[in-house]
C-alpha positions as CSV (number, residue, x, y, z in Angstrom):
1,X,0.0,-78.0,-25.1
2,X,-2.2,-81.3,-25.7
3,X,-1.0,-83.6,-28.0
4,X,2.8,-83.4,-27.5
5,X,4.6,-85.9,-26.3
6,X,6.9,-86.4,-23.4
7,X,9.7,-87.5,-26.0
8,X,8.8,-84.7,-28.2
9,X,9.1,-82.2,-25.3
10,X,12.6,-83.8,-23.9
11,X,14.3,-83.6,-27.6
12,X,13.2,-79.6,-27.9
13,X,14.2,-79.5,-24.4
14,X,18.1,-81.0,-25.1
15,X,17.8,-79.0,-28.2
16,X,16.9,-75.8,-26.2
17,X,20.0,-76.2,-24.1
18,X,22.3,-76.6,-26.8
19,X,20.8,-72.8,-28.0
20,X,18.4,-73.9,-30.9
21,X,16.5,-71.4,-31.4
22,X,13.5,-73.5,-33.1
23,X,13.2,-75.1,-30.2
24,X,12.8,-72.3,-28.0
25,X,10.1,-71.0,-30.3
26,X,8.3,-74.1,-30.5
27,X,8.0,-74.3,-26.6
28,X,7.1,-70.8,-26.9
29,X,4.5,-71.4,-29.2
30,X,3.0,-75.0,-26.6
31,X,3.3,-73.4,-23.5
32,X,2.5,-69.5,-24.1
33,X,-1.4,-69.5,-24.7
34,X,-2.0,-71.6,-21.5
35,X,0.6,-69.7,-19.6
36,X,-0.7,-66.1,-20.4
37,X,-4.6,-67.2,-19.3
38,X,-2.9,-68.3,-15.4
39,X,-1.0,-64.9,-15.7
40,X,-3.6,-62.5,-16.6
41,X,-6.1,-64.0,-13.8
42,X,-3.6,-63.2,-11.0
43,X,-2.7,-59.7,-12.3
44,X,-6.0,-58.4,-14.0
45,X,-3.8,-56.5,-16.7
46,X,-3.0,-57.7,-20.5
47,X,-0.3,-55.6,-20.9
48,X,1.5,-56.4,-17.9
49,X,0.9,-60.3,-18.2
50,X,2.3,-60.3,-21.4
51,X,5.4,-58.7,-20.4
52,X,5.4,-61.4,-17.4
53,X,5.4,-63.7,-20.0
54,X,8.1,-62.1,-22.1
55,X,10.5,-62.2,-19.2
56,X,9.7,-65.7,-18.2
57,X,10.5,-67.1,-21.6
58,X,14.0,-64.5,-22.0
59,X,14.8,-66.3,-18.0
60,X,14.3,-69.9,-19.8
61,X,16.6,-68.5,-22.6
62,X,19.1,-67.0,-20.4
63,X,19.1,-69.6,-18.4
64,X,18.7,-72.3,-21.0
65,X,21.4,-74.6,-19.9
66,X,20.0,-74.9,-16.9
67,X,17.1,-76.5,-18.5
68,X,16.5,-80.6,-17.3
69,X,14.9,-82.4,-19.7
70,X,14.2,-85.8,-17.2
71,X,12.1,-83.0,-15.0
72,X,9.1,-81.4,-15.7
73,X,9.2,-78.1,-18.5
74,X,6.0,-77.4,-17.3
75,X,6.3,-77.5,-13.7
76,X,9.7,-75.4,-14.7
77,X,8.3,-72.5,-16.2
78,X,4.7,-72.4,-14.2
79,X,7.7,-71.9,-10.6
80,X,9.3,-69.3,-12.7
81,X,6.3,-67.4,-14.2
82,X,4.7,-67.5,-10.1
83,X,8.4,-66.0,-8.8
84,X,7.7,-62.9,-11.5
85,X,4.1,-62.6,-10.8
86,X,5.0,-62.8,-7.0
87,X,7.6,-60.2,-7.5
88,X,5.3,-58.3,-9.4
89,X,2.5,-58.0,-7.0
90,X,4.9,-57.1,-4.1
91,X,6.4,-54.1,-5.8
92,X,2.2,-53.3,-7.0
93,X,1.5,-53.5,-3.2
94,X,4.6,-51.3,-2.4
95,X,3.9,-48.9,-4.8
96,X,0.4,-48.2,-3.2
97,X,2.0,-48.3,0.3
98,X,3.7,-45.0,-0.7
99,X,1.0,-43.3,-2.6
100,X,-0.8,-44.2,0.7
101,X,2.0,-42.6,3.2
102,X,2.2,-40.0,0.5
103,X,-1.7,-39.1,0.8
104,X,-1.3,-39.3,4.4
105,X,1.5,-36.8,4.9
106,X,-0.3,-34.3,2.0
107,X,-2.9,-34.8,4.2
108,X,-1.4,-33.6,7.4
109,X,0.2,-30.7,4.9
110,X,-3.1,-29.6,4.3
111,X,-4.5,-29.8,8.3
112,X,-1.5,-27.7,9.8
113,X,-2.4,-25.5,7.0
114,X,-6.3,-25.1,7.6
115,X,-5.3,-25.1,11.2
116,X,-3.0,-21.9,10.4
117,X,-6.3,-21.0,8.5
118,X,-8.5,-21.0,11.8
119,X,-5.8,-19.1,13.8
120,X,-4.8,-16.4,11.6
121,X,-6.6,-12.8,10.1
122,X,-8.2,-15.6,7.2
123,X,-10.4,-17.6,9.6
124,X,-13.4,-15.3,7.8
125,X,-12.8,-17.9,4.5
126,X,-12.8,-20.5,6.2
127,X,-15.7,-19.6,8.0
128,X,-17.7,-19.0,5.1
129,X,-16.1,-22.5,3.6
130,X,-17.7,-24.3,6.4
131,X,-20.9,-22.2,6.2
132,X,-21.5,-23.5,3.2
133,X,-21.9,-26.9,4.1
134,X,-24.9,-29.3,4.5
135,X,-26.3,-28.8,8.1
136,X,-25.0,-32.3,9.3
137,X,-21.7,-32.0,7.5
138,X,-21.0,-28.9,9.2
139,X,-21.9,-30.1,12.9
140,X,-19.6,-33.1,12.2
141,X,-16.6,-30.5,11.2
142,X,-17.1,-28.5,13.9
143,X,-16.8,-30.8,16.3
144,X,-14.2,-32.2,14.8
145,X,-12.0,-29.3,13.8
146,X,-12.8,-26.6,15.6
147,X,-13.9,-28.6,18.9
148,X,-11.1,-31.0,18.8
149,X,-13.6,-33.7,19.5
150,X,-12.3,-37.6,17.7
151,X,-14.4,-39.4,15.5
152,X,-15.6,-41.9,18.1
153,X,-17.0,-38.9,20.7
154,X,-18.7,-37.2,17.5
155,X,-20.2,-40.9,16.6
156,X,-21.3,-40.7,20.2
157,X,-22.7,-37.6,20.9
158,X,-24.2,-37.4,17.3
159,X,-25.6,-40.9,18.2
160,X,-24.3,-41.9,14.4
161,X,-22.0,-44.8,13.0
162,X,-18.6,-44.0,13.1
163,X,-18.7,-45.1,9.5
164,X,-20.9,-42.0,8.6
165,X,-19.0,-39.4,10.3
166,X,-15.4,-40.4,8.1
167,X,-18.1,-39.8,5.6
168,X,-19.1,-36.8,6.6
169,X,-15.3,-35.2,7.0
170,X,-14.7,-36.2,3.8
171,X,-17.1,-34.9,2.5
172,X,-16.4,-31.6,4.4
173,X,-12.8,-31.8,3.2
174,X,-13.7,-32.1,-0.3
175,X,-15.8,-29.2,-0.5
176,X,-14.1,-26.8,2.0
177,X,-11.1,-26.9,-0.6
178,X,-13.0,-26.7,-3.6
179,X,-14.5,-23.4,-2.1
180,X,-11.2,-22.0,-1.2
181,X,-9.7,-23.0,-4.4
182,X,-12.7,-20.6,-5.8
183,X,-12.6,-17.6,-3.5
184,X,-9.0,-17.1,-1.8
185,X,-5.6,-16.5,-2.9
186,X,-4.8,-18.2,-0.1
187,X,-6.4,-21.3,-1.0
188,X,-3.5,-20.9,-3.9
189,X,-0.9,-20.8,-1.1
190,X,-2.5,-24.4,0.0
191,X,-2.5,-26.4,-3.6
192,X,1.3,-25.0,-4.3
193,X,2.5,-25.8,-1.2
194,X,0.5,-29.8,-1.5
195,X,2.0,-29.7,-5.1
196,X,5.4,-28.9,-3.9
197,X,5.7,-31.4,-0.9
198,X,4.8,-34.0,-3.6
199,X,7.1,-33.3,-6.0
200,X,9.8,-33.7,-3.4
């Protein structure tokens, strides 16, 4: 970008609108390098900065005659490259919203379920699931599933961070369904009907 001129820049630019495509290439070729460094900073991803980049420079095609060479090119094509990154990272933080809400509903897929577990003739399993668990583990699912109890009385009562007990059901989660994955047909019953609800 260093060592062009403002006159240099406002003849490709006239030249740009009239649909030279030299021109476009050369501005391409000032403007790119610099341009791809901002973009790949704000989105951490080669591949998806240089597609950014891509569809800023077909936008300055498209849009060519649009173009004002008295106004800055620079300052031009930085406000559209932003508008794509912006729009980029809003659909990015969408996307995760619903892999979030997705999770969560899985998730409350898969309580009912082990819920159904406790009531029903397979509560043996899932006794012997939670059996199986480190002692402290175990106390905090108990009092969590089986008592009812929320995270803040078991931080309480346990006199432990609340912080440690989301640890702890986690943990408990993780390894109760690995063990009925390994002993149950029923366990079966659980990753098909997970699997189904998120193919919906």
């Amino acid at each position: 970008m260093q060592g062009n001129s403002e006159v240099e820049i406002k003849l490709l630019l006239h030249q740009l609108r009239s649909g030279n495509q030299r021109a476009f290439e050369q501005l391409y070729r000032m403007y790119s390098r610099y341009l791809l460094s901002n973009i790949r900073m704000l989105v951490k991803d080669k591949e998806i900065a240089d597609e950014i980049l891509q569809d800023a420079f077909l936008k300055i095609w498209e849009c060519r005659e649009a173009v004002d060479p008295e106004k800055s090119f620079k300052n031009y094509l930085f406000t559209i490259t932003r508008n794509l990154v912006y729009d980029h990272l809003r659909k990015v933080a969408l996307d995760v919203r619903k892999r979030c809400d997705l999770m969560q509903k899985a998730l409350e897929i898969y309580t009912h379920v082990e819920e159904e577990l406790i009531n029903k003739e397979n509560d043996a399993l899932l006794s012997d699931a939670v059996d199986h668990l480190p002692f402290q583990c175990r106390k905090v699912y108990t009092l969590s599933k089986l008592d009812g109890k929320s995270h803040q009385e078991i931080s309480e009562l346990l006199n432990i961070s609340l912080a440690t007990v989301n640890n702890h059901m986690v943990k408990a989660n993780r390894q109760i369904r690995s063990f009925l994955l390994r002993n149950g047909e029923l366990s079966l019953v659980i990753a098909l009907m997970l699997c189904n609800y998120i193919r919906k």
